[in-house]
Structures are given as C-alpha cells and as structure tokens.
Biopython code that builds the backbone (N, CA, C, O; Angstrom):
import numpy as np
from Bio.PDB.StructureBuilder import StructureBuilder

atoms = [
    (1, "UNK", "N", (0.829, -1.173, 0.000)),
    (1, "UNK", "CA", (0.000, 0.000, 0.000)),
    (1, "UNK", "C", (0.877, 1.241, 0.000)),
    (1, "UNK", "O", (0.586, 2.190, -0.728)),
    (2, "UNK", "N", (1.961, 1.264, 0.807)),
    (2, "UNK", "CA", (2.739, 2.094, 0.469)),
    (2, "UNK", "C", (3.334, 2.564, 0.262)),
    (2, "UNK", "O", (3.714, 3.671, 0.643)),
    (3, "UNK", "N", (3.887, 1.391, -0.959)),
    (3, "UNK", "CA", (4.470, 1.705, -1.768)),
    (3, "UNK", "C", (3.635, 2.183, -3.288)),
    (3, "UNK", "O", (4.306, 2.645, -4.210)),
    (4, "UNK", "N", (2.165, 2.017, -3.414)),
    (4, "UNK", "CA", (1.251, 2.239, -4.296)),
    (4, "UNK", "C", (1.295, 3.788, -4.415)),
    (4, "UNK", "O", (1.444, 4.516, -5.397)),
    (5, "UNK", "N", (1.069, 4.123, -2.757)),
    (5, "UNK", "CA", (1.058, 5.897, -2.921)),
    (5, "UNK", "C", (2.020, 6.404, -3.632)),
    (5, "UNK", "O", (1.913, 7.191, -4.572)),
    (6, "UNK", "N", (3.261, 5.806, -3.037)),
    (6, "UNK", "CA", (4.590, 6.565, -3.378)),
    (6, "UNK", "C", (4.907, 6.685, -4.737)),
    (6, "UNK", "O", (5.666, 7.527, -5.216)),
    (7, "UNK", "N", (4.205, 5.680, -5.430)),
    (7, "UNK", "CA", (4.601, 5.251, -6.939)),
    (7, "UNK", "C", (3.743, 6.155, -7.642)),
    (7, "UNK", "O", (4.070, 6.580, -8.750)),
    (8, "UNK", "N", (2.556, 6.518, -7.027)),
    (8, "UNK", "CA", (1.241, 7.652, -7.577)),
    (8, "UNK", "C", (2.152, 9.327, -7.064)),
    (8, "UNK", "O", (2.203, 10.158, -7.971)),
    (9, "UNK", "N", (2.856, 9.768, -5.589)),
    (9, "UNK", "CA", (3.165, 11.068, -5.930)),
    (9, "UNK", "C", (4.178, 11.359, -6.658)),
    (9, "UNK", "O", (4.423, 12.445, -7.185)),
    (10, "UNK", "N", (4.947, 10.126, -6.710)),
    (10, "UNK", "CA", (6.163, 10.404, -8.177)),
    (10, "UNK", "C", (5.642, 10.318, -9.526)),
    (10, "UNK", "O", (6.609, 10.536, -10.256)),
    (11, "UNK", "N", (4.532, 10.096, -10.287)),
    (11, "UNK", "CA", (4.121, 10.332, -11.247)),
    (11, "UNK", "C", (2.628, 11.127, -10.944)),
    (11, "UNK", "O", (1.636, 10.831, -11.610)),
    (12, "UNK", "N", (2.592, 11.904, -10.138)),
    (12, "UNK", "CA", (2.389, 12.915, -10.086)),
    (12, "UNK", "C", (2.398, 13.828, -11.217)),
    (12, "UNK", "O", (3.523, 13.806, -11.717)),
    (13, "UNK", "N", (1.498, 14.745, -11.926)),
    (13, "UNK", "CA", (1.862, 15.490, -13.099)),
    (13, "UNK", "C", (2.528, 17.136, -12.390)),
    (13, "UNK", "O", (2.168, 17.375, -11.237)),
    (14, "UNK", "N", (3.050, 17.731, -12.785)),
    (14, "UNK", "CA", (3.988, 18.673, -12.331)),
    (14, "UNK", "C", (2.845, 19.574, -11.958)),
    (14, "UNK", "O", (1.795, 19.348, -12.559)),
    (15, "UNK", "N", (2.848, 20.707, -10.941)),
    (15, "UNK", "CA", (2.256, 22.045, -10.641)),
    (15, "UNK", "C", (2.163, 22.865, -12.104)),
    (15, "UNK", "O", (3.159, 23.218, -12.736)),
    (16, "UNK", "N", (0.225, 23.193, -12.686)),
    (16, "UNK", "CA", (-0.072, 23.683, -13.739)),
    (16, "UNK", "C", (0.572, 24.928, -13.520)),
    (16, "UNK", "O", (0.759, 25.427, -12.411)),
    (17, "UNK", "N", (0.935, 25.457, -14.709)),
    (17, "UNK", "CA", (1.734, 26.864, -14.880)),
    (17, "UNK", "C", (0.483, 27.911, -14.764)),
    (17, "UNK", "O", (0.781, 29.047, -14.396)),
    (18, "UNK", "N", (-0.842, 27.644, -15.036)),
    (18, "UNK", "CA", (-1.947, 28.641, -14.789)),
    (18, "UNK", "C", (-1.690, 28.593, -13.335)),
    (18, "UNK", "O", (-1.142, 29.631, -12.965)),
    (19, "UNK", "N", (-1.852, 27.927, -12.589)),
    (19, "UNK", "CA", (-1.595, 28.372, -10.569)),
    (19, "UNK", "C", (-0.583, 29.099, -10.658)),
    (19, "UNK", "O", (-0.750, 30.257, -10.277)),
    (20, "UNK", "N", (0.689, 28.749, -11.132)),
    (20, "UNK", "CA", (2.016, 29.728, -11.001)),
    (20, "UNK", "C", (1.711, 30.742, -10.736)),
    (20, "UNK", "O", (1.750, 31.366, -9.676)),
    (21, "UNK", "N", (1.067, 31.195, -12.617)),
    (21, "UNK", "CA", (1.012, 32.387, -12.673)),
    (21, "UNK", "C", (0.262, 33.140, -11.950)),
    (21, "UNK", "O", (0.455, 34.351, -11.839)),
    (22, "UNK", "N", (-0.865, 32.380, -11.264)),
    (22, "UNK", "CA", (-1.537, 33.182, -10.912)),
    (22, "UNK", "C", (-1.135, 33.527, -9.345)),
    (22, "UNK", "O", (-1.507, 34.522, -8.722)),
    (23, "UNK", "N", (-0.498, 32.729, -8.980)),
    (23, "UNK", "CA", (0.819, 32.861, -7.414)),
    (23, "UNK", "C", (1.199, 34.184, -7.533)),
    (23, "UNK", "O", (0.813, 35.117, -6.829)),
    (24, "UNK", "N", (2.511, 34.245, -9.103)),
    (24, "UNK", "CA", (3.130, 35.027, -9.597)),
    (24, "UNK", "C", (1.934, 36.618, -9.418)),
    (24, "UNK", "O", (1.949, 37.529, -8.591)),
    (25, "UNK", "N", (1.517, 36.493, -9.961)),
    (25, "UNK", "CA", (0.192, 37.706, -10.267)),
    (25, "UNK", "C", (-0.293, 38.328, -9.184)),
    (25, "UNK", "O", (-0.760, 39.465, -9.239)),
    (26, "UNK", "N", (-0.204, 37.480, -7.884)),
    (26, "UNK", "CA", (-0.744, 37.379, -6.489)),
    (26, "UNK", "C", (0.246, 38.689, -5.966)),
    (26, "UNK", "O", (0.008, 39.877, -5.744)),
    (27, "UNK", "N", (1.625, 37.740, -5.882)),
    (27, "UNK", "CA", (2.507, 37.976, -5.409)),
    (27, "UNK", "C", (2.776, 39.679, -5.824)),
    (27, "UNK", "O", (2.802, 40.561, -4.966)),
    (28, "UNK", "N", (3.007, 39.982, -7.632)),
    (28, "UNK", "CA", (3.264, 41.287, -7.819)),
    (28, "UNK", "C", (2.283, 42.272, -7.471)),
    (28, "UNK", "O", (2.711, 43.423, -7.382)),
    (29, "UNK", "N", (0.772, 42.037, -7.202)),
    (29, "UNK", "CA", (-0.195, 42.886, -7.176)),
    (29, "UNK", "C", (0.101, 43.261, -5.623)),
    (29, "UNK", "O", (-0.025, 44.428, -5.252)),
    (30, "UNK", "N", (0.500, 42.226, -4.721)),
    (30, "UNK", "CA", (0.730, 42.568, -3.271)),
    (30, "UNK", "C", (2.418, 43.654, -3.038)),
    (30, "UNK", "O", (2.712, 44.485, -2.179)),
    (31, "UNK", "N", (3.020, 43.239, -3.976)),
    (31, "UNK", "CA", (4.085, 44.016, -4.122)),
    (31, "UNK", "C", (4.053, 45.693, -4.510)),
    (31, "UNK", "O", (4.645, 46.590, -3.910)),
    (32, "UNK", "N", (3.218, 45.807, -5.638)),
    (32, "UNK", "CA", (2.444, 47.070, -6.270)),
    (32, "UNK", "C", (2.029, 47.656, -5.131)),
    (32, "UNK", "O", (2.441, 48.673, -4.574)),
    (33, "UNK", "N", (0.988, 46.746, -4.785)),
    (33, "UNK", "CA", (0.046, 47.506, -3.084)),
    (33, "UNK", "C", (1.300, 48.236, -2.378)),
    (33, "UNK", "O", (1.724, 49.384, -2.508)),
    (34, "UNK", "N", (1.659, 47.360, -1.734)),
    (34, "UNK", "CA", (3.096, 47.571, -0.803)),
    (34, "UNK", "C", (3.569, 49.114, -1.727)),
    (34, "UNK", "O", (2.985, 50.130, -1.348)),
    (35, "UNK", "N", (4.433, 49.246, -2.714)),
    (35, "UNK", "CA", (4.756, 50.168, -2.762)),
    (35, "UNK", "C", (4.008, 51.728, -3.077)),
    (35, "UNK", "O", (4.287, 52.886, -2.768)),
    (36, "UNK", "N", (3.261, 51.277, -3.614)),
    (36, "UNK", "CA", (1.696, 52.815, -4.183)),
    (36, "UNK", "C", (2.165, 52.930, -2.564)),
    (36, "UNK", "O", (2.928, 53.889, -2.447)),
    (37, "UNK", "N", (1.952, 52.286, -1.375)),
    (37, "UNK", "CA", (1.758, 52.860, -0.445)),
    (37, "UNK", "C", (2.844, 53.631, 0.487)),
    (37, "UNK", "O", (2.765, 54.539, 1.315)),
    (38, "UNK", "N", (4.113, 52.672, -0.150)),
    (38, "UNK", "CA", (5.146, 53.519, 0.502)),
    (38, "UNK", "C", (5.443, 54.802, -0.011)),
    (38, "UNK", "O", (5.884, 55.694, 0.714)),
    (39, "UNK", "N", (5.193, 54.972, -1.412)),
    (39, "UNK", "CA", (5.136, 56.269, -2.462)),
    (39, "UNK", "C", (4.013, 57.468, -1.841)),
    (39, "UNK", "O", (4.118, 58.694, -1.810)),
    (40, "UNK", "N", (2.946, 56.587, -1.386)),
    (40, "UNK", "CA", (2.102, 57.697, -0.848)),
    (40, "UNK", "C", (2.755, 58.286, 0.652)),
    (40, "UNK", "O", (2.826, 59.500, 0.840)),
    (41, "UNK", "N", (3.202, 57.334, 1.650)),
    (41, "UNK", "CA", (3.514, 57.579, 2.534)),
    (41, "UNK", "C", (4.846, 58.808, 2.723)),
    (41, "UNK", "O", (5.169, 59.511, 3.681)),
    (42, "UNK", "N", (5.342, 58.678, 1.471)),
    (42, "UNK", "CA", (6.621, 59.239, 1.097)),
    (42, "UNK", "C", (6.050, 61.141, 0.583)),
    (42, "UNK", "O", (6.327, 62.291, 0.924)),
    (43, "UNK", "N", (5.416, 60.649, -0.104)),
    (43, "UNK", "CA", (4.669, 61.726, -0.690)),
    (43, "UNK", "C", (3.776, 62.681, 0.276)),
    (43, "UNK", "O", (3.490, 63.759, -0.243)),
    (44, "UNK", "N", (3.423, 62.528, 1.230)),
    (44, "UNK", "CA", (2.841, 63.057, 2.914)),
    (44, "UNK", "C", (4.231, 63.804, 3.239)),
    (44, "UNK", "O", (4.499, 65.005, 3.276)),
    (45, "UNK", "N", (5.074, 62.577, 3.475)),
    (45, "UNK", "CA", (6.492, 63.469, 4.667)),
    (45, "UNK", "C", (7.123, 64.795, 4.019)),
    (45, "UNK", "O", (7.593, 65.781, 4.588)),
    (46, "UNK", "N", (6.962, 64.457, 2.384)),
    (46, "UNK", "CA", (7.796, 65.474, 1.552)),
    (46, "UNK", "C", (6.894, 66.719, 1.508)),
    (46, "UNK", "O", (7.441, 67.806, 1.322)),
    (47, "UNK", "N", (5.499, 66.653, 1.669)),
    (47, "UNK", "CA", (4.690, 67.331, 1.744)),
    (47, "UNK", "C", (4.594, 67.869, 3.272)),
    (47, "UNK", "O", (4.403, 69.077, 3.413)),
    (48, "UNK", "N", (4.702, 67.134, 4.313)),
    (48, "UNK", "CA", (4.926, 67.875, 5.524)),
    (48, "UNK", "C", (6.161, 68.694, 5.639)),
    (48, "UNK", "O", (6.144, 69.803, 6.174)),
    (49, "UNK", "N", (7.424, 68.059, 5.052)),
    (49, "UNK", "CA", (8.552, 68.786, 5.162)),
    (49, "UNK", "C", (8.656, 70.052, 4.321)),
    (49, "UNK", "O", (9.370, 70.964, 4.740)),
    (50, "UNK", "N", (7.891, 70.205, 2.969)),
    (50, "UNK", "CA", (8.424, 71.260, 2.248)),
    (50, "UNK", "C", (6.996, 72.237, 3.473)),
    (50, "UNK", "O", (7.280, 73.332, 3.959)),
    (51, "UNK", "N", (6.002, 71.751, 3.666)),
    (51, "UNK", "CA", (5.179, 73.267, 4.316)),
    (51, "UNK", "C", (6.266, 73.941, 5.746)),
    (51, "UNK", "O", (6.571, 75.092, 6.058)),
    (52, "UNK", "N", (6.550, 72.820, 6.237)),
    (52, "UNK", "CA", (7.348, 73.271, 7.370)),
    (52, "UNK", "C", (8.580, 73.899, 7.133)),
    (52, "UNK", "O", (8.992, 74.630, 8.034)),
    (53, "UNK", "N", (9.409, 73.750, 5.897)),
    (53, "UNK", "CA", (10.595, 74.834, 4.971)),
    (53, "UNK", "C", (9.640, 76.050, 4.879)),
    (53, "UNK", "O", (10.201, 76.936, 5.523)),
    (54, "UNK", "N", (8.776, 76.398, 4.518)),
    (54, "UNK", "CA", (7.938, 77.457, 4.064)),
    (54, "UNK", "C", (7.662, 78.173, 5.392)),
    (54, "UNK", "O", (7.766, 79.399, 5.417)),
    (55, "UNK", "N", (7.320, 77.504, 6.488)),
    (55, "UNK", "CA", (7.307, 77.912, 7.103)),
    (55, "UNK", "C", (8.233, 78.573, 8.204)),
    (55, "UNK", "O", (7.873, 79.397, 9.044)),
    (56, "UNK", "N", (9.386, 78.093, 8.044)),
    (56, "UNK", "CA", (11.058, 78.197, 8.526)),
    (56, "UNK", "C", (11.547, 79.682, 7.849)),
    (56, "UNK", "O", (12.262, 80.610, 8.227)),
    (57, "UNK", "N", (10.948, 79.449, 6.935)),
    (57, "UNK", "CA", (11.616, 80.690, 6.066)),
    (57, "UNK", "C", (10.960, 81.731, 6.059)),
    (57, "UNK", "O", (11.612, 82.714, 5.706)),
    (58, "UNK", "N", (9.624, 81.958, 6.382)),
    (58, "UNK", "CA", (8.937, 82.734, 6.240)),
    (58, "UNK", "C", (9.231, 83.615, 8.234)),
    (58, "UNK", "O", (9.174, 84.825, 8.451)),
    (59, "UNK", "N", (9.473, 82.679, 9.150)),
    (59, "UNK", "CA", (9.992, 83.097, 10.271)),
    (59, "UNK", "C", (11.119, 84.154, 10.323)),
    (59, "UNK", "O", (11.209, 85.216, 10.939)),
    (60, "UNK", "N", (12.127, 83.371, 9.286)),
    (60, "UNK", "CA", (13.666, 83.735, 9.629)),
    (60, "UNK", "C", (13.305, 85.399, 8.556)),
    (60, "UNK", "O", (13.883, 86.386, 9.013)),
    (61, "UNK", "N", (12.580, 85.612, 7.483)),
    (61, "UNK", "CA", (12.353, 86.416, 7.079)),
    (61, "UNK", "C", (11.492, 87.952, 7.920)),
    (61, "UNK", "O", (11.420, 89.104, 7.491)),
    (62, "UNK", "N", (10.970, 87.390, 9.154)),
    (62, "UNK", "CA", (10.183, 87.970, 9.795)),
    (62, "UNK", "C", (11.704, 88.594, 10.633)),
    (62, "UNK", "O", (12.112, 89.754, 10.585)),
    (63, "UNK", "N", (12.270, 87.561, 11.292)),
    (63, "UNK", "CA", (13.337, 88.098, 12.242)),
    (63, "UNK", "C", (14.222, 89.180, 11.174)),
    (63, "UNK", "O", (14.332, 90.356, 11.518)),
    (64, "UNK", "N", (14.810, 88.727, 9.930)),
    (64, "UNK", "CA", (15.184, 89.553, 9.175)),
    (64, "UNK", "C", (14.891, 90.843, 8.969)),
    (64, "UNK", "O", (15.788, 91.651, 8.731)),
    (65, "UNK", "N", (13.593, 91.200, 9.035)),
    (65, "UNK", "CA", (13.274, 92.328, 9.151)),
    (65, "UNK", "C", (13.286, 92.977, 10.357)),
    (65, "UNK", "O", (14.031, 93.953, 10.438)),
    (66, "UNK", "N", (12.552, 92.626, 11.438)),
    (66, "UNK", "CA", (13.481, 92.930, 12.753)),
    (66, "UNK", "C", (14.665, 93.205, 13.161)),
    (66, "UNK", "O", (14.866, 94.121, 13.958)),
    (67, "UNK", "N", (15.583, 92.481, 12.693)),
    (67, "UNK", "CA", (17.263, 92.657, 12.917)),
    (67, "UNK", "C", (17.088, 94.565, 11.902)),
    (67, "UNK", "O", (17.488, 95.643, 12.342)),
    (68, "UNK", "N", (16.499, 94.356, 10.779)),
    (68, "UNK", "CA", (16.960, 95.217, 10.364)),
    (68, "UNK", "C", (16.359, 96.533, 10.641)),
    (68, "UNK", "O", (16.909, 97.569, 10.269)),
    (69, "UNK", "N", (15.021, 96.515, 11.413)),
    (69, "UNK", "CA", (14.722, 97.482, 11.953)),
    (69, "UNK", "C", (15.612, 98.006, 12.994)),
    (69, "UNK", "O", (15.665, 99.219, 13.197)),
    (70, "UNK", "N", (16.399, 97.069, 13.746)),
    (70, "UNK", "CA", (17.194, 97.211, 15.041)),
    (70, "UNK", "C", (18.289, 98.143, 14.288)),
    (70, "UNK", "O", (18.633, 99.235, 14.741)),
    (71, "UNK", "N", (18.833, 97.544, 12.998)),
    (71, "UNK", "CA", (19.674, 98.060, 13.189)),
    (71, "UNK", "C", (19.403, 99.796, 12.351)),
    (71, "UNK", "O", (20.251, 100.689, 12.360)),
    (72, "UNK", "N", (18.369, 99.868, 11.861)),
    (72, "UNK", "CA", (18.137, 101.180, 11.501)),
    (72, "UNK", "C", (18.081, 102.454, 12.794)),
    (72, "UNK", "O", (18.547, 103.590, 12.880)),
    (73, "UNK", "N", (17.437, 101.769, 13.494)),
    (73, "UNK", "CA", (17.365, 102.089, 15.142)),
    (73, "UNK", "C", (18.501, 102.893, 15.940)),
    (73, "UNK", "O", (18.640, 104.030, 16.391)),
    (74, "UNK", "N", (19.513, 101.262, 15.852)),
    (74, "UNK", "CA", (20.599, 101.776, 16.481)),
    (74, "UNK", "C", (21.271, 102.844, 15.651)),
    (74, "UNK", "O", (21.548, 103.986, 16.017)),
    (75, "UNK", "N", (21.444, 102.404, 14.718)),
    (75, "UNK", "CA", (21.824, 104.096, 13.349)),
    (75, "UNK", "C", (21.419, 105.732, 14.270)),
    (75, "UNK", "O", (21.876, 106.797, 14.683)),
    (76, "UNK", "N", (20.271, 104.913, 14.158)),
    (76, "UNK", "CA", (19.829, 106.608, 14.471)),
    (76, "UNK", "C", (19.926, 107.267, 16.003)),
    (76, "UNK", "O", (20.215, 108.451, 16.182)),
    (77, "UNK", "N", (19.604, 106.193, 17.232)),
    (77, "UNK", "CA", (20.315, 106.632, 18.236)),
    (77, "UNK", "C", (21.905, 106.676, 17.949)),
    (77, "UNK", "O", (22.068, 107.798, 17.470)),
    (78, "UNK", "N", (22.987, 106.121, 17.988)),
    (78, "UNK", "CA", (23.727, 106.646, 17.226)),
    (78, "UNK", "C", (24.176, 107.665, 16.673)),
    (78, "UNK", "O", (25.262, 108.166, 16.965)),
    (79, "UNK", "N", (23.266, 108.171, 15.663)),
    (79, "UNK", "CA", (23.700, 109.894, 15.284)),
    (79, "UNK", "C", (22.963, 110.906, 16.167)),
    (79, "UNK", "O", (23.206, 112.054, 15.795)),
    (80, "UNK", "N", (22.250, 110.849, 17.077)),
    (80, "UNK", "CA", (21.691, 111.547, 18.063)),
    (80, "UNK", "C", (22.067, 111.478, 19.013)),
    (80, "UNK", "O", (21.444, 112.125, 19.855)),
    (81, "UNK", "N", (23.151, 110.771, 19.441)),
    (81, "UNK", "CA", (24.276, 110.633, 20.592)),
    (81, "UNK", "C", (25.612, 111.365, 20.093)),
    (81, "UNK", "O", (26.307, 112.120, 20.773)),
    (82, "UNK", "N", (25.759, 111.100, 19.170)),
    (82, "UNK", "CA", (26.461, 111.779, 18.042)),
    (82, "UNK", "C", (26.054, 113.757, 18.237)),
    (82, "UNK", "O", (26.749, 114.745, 18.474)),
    (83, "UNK", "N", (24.985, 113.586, 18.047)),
    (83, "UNK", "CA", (24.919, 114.800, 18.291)),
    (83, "UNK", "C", (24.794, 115.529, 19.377)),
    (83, "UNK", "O", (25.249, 116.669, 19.470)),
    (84, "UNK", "N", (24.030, 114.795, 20.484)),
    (84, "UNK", "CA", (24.222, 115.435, 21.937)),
    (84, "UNK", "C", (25.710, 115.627, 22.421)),
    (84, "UNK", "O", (26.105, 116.586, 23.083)),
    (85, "UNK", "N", (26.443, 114.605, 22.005)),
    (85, "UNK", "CA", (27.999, 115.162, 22.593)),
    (85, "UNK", "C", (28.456, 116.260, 21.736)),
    (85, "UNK", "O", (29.040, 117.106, 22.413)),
    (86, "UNK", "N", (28.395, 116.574, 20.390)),
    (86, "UNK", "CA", (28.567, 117.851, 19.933)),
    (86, "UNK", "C", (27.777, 118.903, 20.499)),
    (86, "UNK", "O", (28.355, 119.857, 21.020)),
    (87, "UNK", "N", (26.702, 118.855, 20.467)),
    (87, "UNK", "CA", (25.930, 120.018, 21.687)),
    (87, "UNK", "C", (26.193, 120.053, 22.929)),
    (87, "UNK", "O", (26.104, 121.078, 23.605)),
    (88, "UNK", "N", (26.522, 119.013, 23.331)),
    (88, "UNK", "CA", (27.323, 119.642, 24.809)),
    (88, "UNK", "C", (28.791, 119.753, 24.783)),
    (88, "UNK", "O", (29.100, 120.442, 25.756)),
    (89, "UNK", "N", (29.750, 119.430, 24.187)),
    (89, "UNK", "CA", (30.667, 120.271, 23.648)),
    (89, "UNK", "C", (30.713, 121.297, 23.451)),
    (89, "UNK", "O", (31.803, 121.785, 23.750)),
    (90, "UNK", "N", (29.715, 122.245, 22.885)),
    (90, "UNK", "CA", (29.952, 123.318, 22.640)),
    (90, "UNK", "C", (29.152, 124.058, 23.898)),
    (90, "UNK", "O", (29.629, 125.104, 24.338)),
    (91, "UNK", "N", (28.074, 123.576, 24.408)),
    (91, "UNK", "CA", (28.054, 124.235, 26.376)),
    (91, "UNK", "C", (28.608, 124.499, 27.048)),
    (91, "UNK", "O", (28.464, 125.592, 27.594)),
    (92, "UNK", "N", (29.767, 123.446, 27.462)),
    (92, "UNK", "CA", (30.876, 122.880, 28.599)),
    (92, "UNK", "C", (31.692, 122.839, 27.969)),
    (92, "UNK", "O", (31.819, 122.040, 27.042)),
    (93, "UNK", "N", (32.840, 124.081, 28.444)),
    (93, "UNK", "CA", (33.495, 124.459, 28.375)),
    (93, "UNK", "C", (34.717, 124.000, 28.679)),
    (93, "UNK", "O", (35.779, 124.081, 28.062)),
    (94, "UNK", "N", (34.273, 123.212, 30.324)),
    (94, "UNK", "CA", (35.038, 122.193, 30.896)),
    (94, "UNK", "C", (35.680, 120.988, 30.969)),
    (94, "UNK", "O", (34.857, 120.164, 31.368)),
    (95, "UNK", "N", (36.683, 120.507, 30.792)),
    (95, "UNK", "CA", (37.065, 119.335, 30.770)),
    (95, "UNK", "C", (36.597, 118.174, 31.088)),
    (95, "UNK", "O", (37.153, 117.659, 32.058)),
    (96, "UNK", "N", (35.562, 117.444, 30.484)),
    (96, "UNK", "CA", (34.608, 116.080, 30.782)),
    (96, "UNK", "C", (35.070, 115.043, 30.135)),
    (96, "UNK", "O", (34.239, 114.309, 29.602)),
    (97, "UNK", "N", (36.506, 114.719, 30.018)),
    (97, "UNK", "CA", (36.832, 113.582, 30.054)),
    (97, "UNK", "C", (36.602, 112.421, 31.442)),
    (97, "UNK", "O", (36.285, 111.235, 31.350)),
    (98, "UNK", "N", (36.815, 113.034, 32.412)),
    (98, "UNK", "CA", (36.924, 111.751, 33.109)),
    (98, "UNK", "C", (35.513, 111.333, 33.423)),
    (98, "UNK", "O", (35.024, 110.204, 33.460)),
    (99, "UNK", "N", (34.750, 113.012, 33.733)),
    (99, "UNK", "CA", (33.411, 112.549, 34.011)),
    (99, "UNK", "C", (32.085, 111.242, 32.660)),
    (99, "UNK", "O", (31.234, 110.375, 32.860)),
    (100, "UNK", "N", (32.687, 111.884, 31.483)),
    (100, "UNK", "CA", (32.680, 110.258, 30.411)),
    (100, "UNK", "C", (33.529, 109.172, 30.410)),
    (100, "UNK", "O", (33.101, 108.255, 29.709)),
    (101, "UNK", "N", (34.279, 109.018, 30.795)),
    (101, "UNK", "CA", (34.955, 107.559, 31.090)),
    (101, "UNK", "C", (34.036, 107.113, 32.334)),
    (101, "UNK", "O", (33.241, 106.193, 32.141)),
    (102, "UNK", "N", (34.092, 107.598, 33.346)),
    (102, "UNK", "CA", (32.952, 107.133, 34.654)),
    (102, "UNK", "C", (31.329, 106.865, 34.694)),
    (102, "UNK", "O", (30.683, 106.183, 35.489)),
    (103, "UNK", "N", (30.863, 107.697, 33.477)),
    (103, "UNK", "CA", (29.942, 107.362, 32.880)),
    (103, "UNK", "C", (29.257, 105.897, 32.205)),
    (103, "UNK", "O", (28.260, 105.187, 32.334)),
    (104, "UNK", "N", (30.622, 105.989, 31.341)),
    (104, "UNK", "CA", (30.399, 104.719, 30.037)),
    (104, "UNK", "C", (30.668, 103.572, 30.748)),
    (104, "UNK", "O", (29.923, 102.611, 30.556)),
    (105, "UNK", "N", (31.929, 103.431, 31.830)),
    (105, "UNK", "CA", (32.269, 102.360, 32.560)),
    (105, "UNK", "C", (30.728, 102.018, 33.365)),
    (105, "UNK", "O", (30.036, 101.041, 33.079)),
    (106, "UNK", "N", (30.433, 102.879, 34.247)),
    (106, "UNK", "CA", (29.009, 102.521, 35.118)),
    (106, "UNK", "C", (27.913, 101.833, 33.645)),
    (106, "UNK", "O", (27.218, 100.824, 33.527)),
    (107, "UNK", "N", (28.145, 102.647, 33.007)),
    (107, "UNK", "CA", (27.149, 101.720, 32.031)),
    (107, "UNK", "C", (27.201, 100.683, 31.820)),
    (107, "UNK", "O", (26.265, 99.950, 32.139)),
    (108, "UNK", "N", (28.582, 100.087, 31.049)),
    (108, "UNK", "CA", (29.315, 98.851, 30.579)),
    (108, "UNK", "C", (29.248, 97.926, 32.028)),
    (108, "UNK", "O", (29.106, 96.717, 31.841)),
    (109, "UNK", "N", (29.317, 98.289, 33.150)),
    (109, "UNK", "CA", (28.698, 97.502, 34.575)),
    (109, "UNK", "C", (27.662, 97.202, 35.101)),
    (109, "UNK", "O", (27.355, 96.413, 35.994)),
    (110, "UNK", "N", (26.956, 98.128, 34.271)),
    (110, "UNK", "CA", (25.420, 97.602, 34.376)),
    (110, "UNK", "C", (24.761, 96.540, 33.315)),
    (110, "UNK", "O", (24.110, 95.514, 33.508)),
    (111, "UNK", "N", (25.169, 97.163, 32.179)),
    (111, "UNK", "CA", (24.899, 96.016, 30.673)),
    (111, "UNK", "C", (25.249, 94.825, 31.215)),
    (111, "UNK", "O", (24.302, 94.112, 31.544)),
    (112, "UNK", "N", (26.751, 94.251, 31.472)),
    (112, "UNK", "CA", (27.143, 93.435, 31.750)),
    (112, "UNK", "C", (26.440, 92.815, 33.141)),
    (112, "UNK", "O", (26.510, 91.597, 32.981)),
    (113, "UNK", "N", (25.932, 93.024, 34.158)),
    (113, "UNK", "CA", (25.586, 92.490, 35.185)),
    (113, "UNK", "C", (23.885, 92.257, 34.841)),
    (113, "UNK", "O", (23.184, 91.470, 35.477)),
    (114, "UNK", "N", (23.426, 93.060, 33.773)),
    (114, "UNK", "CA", (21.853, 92.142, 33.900)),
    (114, "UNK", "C", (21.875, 91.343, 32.576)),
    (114, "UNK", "O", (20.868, 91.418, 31.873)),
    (115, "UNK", "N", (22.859, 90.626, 32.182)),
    (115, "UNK", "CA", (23.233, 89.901, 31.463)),
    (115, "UNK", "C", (22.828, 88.182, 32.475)),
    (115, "UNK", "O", (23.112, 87.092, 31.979)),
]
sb = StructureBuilder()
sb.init_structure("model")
sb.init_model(0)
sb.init_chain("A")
sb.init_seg("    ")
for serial, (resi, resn, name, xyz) in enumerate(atoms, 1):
    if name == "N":
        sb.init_residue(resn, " ", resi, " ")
    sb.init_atom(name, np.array(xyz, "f"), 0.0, 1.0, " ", f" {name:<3s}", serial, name[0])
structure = sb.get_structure()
C-alpha cells in the first residue's frame, strides 16, 4: 500500500503553470500595493517637510526684518548721541573727560551684570 502511494506522488503530473502564474500575479499585485503605499507615505512626509521649509523661512524672514529694523534704530540713536555730545561740547566748556569715562564704565557695569 505504500508503496502504491509513493509510486502515484512520483508520477504525479507537475504544478499547472496557470496556478504559477496566478501565485506570480498574487505575489506582484501585493508588491504594487506595498509600494503605491510607501510612495504615498513618502509623498505626505515630503509634503509635511516642504510646508514646514515654508514655514522656517517665512519666520527667519520675519526676524530679518526685525534685525533690520534694530539696526536702523541703532543708526539713528547713534547719530543723536552723536549729536548730543557735539551740543554739549559746545556748552561745557570744561574738561569732561573723566566725568565720560565714569559714565560709560558705570554703564558697561550695568549692561554686563543684567546679562
């Protein structure tokens, strides 16, 4: 008896090539799936990442203008310091060197300490 079987799965006719293919067919359509989805998934991050560039840039453009208000700012205090020491130059008559060195230092000690 069983040796009857054994003699029947060796003449066995081979696996039809229609199942193959259709294994085969199985197999690439699950492969396809698989990737459409990694492409989509891919296609989200690149899409989260470029709004969040847009949005990076549109920040640093904001500070940009800020910096450059500052520094229009400081410009202009600047020439109005500029000019108060020429107007009091020509008041004081007196020698105010040291009393501006004692000045600027107390300043530069204060900047520095609420640092």
């Amino acid at each position: 008896m069983n040796h009857v079987s054994e003699t029947k799965r060796r003449m066995a006719p081979p696996p039809s090539k229609a199942g193959e293919s259709s294994l085969l067919f199985k197999g690439l359509q699950k492969q396809i799936a698989h990737m459409q989805q990694l492409l989509k998934e891919q296609s989200t991050a690149i899409r989260k990442s470029s709004h969040a560039s847009v949005a990076q840039t549109h920040t640093l453009e904001r500070i940009h203008d800020r910096l450059d208000a500052f520094v229009v700012e400081s410009r202009v205090t600047n020439m109005l310091l500029s000019e108060l020491v020429a107007i009091h130059q020509t008041i004081v008559t007196e020698d105010t060197d040291g009393l501006r060195e004692a000045i600027r230092s107390d300043a530069y000690h204060r900047v520095r300490n609420a640092e």
